[in-house]
N, CA, C and O atoms as CSV, one atom per row, in Angstrom:
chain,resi,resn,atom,element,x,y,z
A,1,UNK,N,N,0.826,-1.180,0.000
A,1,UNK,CA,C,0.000,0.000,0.000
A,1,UNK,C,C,0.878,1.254,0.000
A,1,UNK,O,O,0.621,2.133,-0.823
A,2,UNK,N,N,2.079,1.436,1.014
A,2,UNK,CA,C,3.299,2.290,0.635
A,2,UNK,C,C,3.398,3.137,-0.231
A,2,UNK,O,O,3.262,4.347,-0.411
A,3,UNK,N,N,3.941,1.312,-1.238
A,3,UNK,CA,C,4.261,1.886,-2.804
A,3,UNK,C,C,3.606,2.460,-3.527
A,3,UNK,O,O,4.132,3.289,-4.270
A,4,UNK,N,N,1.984,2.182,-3.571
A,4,UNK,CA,C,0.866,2.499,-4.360
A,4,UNK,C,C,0.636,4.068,-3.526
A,4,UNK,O,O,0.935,4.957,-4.323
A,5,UNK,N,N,0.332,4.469,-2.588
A,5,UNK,CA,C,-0.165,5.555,-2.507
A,5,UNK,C,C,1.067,6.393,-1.458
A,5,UNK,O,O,0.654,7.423,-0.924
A,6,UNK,N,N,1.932,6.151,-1.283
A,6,UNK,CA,C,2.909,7.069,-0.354
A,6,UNK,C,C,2.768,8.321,-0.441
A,6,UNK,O,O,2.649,8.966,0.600
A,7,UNK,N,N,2.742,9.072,-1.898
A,7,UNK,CA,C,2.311,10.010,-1.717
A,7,UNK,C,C,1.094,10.527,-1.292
A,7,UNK,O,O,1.038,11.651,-0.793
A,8,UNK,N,N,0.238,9.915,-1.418
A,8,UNK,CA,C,-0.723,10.760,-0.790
A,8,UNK,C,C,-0.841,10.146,0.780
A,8,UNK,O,O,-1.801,10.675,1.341
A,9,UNK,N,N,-0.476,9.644,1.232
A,9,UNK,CA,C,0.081,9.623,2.795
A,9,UNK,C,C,0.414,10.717,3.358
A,9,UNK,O,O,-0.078,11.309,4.319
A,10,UNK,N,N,1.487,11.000,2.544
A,10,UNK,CA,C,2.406,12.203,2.803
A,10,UNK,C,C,1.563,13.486,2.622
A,10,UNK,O,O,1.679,14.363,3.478
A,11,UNK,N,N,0.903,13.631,1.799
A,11,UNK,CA,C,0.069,14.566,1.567
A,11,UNK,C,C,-0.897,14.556,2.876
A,11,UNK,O,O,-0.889,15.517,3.645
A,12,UNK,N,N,-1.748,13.399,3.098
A,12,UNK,CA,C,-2.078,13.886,4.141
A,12,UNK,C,C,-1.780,13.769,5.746
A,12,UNK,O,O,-2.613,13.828,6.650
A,13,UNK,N,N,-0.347,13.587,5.857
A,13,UNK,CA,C,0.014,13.591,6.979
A,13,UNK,C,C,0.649,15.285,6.940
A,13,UNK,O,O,1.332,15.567,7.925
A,14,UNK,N,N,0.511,16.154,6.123
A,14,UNK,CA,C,0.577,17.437,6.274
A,14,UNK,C,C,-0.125,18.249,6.336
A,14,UNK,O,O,0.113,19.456,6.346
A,15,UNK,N,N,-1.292,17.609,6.398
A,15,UNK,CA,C,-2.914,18.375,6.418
A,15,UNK,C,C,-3.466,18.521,8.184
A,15,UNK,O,O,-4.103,19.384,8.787
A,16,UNK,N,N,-2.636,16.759,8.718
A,16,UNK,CA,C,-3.259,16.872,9.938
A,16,UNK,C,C,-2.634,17.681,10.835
A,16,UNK,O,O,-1.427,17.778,11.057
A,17,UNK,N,N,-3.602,18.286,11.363
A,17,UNK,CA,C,-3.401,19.315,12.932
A,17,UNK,C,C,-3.593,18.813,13.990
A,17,UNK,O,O,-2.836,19.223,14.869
A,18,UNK,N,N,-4.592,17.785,14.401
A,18,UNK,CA,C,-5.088,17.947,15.676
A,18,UNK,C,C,-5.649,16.141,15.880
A,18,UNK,O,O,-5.950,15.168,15.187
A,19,UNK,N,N,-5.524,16.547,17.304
A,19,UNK,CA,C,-5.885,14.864,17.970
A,19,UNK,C,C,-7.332,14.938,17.970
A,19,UNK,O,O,-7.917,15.998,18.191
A,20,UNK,N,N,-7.999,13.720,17.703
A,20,UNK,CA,C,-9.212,12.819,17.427
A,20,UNK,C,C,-9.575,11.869,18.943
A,20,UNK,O,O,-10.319,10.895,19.057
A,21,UNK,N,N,-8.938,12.408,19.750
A,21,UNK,CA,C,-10.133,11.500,21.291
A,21,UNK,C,C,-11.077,12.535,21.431
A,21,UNK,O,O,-11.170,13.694,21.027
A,22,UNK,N,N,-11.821,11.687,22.198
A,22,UNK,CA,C,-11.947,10.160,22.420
A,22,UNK,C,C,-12.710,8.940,21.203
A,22,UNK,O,O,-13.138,7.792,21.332
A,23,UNK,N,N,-12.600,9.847,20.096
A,23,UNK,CA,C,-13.259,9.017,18.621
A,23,UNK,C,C,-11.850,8.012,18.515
A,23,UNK,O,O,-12.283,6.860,18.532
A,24,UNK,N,N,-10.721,7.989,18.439
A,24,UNK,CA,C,-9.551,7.856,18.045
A,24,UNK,C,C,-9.431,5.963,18.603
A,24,UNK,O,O,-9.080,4.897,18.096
A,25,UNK,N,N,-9.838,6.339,19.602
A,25,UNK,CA,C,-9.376,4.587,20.195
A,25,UNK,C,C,-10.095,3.529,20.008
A,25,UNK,O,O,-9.608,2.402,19.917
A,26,UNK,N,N,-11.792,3.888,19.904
A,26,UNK,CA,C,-12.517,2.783,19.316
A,26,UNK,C,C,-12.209,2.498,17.749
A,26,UNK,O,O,-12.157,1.412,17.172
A,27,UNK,N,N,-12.031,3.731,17.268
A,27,UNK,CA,C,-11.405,3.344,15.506
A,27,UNK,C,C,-10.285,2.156,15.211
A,27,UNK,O,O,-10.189,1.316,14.316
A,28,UNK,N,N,-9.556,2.445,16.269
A,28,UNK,CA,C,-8.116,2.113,15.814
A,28,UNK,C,C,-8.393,0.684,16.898
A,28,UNK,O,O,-7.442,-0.094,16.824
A,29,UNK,N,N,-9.295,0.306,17.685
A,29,UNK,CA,C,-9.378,-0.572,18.344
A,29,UNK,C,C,-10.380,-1.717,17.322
A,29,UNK,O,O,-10.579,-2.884,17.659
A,30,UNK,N,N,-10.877,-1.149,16.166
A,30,UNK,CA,C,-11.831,-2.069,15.302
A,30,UNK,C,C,-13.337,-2.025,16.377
A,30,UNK,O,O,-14.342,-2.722,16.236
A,31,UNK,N,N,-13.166,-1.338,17.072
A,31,UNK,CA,C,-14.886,-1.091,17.488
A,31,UNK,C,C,-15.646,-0.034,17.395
A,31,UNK,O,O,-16.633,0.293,18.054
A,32,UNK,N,N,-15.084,0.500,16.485
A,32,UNK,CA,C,-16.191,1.795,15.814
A,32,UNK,C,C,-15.715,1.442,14.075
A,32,UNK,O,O,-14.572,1.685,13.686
A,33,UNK,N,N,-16.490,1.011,13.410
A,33,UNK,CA,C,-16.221,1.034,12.014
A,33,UNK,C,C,-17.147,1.810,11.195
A,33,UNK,O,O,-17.578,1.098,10.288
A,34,UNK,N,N,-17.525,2.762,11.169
A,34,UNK,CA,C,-18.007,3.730,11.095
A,34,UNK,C,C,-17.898,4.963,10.965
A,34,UNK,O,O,-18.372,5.382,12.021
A,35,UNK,N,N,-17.460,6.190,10.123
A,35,UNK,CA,C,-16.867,7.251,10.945
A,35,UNK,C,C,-17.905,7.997,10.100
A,35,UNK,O,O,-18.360,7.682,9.000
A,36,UNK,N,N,-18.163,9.018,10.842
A,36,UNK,CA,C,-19.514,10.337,10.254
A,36,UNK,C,C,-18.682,11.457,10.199
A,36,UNK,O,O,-17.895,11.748,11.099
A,37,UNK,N,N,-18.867,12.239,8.931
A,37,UNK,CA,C,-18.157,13.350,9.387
A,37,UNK,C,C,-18.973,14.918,8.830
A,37,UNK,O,O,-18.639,14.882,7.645
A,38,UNK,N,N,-19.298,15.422,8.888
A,38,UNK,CA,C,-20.250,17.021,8.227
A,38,UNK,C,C,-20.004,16.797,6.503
A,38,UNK,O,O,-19.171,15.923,6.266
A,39,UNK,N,N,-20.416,17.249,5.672
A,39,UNK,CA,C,-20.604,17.041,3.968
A,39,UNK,C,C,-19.362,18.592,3.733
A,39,UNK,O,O,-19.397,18.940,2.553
A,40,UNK,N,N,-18.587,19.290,4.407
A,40,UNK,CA,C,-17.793,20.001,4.176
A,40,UNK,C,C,-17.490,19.774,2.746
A,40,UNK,O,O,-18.112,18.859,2.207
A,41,UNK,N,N,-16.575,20.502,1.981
A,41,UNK,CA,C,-16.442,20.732,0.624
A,41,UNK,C,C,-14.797,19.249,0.309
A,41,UNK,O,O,-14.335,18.481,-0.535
A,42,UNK,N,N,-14.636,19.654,1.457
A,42,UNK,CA,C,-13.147,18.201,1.936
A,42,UNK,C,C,-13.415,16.913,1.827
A,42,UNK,O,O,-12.719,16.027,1.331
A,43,UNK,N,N,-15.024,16.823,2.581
A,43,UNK,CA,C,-15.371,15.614,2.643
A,43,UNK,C,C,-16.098,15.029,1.737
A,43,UNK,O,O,-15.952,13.812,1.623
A,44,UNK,N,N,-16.873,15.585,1.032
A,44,UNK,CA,C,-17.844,15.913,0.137
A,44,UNK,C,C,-17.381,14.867,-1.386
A,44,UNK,O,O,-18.135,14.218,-2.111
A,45,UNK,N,N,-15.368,15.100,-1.492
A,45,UNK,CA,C,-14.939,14.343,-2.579
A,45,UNK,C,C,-14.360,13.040,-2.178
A,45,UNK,O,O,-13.728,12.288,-2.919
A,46,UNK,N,N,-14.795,12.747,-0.243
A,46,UNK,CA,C,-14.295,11.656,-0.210
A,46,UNK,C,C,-14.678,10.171,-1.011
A,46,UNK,O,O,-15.807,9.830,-0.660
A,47,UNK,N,N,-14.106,9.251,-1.923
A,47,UNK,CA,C,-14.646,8.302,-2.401
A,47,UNK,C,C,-13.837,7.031,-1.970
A,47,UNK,O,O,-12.903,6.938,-1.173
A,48,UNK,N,N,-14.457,6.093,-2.718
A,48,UNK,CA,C,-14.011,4.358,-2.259
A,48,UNK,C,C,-12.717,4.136,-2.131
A,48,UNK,O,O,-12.293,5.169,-2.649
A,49,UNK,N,N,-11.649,3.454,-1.772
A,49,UNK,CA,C,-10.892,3.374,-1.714
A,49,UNK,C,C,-9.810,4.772,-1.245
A,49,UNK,O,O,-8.609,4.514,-1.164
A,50,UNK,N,N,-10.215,6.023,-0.991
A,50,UNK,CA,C,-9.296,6.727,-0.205
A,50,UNK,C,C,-8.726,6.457,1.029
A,50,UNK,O,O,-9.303,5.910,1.969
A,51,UNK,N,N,-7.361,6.927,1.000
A,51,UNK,CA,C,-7.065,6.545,2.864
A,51,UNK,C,C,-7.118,7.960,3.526
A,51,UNK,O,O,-6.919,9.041,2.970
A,52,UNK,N,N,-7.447,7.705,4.913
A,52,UNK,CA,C,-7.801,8.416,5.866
A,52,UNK,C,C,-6.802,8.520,6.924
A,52,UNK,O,O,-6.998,7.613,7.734
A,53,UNK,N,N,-5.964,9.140,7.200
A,53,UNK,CA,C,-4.972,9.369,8.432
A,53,UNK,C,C,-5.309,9.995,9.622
A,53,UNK,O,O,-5.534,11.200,9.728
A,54,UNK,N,N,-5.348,9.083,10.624
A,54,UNK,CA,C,-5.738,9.431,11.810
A,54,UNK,C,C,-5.072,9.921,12.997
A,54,UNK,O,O,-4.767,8.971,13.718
A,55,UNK,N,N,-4.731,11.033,13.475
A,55,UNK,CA,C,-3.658,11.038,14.702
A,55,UNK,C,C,-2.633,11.137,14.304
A,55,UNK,O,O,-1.797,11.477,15.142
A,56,UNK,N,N,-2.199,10.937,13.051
A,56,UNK,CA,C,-1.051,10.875,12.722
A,56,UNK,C,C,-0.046,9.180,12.932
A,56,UNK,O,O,1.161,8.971,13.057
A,57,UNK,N,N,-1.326,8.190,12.885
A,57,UNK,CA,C,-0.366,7.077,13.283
A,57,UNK,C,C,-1.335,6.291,12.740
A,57,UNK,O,O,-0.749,5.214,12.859
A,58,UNK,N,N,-2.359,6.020,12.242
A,58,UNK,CA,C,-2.848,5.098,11.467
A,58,UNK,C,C,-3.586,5.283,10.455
A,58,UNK,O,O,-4.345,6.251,10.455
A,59,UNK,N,N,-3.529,4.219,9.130
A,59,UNK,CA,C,-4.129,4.844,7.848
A,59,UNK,C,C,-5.349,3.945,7.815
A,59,UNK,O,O,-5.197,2.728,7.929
A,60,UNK,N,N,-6.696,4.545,7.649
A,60,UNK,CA,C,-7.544,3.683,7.088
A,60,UNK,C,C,-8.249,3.734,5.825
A,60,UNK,O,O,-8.900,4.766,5.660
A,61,UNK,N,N,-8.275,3.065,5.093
A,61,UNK,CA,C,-8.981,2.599,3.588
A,61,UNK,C,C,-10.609,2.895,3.765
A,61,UNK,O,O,-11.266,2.266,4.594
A,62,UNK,N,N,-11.096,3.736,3.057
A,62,UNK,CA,C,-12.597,4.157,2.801
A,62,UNK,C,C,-13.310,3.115,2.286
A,62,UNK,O,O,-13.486,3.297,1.082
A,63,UNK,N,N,-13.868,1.950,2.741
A,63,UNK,CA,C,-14.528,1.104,2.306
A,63,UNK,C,C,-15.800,1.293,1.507
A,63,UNK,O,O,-16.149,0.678,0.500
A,64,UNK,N,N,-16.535,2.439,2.268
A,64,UNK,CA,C,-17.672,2.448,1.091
A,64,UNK,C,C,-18.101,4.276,1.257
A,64,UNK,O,O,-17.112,5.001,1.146
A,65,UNK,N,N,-19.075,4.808,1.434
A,65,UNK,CA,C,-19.133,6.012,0.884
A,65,UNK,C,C,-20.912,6.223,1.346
A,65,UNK,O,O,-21.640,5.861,0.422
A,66,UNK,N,N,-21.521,6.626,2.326
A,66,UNK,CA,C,-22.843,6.809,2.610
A,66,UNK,C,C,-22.951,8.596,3.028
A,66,UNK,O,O,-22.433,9.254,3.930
A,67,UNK,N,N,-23.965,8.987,1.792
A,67,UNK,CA,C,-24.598,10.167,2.575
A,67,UNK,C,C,-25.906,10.161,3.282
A,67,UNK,O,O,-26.835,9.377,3.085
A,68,UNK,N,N,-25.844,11.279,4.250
A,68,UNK,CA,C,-27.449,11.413,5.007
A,68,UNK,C,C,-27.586,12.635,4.897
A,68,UNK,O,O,-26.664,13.440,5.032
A,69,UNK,N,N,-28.910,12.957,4.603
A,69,UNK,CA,C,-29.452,14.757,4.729
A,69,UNK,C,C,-28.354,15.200,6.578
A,69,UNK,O,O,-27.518,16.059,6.860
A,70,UNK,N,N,-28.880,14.283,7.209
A,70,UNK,CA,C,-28.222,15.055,8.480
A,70,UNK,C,C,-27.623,13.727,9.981
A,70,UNK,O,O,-28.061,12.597,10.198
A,71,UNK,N,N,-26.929,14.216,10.449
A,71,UNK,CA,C,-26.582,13.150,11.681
A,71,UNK,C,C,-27.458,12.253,12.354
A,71,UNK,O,O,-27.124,11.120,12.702
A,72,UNK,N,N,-28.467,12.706,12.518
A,72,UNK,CA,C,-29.764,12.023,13.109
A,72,UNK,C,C,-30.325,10.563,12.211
A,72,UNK,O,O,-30.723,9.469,12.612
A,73,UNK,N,N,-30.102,11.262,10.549
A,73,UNK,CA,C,-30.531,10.172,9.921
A,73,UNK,C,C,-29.391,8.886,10.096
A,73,UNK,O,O,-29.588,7.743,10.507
A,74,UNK,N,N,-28.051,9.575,9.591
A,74,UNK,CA,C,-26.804,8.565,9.719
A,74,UNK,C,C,-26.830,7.243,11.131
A,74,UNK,O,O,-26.431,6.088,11.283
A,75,UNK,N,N,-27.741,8.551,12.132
A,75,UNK,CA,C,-27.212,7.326,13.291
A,75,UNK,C,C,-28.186,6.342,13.323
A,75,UNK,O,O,-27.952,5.195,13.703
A,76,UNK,N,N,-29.978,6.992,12.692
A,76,UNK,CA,C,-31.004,5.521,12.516
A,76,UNK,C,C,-30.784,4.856,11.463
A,76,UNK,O,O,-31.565,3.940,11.205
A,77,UNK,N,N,-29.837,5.086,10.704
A,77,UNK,CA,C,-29.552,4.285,9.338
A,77,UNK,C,C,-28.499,2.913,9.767
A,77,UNK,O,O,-28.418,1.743,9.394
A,78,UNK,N,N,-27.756,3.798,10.776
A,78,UNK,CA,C,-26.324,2.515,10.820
A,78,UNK,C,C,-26.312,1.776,12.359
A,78,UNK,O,O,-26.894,2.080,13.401
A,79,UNK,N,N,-25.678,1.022,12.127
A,79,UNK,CA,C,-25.779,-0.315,13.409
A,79,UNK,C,C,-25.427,0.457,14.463
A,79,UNK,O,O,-25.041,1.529,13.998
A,80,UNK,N,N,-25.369,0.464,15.500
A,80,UNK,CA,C,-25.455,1.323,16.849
A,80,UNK,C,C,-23.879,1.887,17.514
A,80,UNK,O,O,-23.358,2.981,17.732
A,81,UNK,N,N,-23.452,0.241,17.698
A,81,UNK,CA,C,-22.070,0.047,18.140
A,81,UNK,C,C,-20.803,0.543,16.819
A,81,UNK,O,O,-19.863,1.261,17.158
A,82,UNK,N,N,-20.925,0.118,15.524
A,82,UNK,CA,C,-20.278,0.534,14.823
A,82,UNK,C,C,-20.274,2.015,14.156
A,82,UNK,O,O,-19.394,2.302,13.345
A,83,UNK,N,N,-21.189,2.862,14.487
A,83,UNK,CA,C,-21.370,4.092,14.019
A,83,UNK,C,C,-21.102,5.437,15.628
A,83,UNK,O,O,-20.947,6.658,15.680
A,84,UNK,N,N,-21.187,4.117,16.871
A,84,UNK,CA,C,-21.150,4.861,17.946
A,84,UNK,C,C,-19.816,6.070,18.422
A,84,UNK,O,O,-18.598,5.931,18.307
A,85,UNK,N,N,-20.462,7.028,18.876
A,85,UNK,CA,C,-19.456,8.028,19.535
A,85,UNK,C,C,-18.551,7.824,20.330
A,85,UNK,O,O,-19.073,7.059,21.141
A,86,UNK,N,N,-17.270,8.043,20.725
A,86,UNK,CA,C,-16.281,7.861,21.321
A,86,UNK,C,C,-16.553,6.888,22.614
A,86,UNK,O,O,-15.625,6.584,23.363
């Protein structure tokens, strides 16, 4: 994976600013598989297969790609534990 996308690793390990607790440990623990984030203009072009850098110490692969008009819908749409808050 390195080889194939290093650069954009790098790319976005220069974007990140700031720590992600208490979201950060169920992610990286495989008990939140799920992540919600606002339709911002950033997020907006996220698609399948992008990686996601977290904390600055782990990369995760965009498996699939769901919008909701708003948070409320996202959280009656998705399984409880895997979409859950920190």
């Amino acid at each position: 994976m390195i080889v194939e996308k290093g650069s954009e690793i790098v790319n976005i390990l220069k974007s990140v600013s700031f720590e992600q607790e208490p979201f950060f440990s169920p992610l990286n623990d495989g008990l939140k598989t799920i992540e919600g984030r606002s339709a911002s203009s950033k997020y907006r072009r996220m698609e399948l297969g992008n990686l996601i850098l977290i904390n600055k110490s782990v990369v995760f692969e965009v498996k699939g790609v769901q919008r909701y008009p708003t948070l409320s819908d996202m959280l009656e749409a998705e399984p409880g534990e895997s979409s859950a808050r920190g």
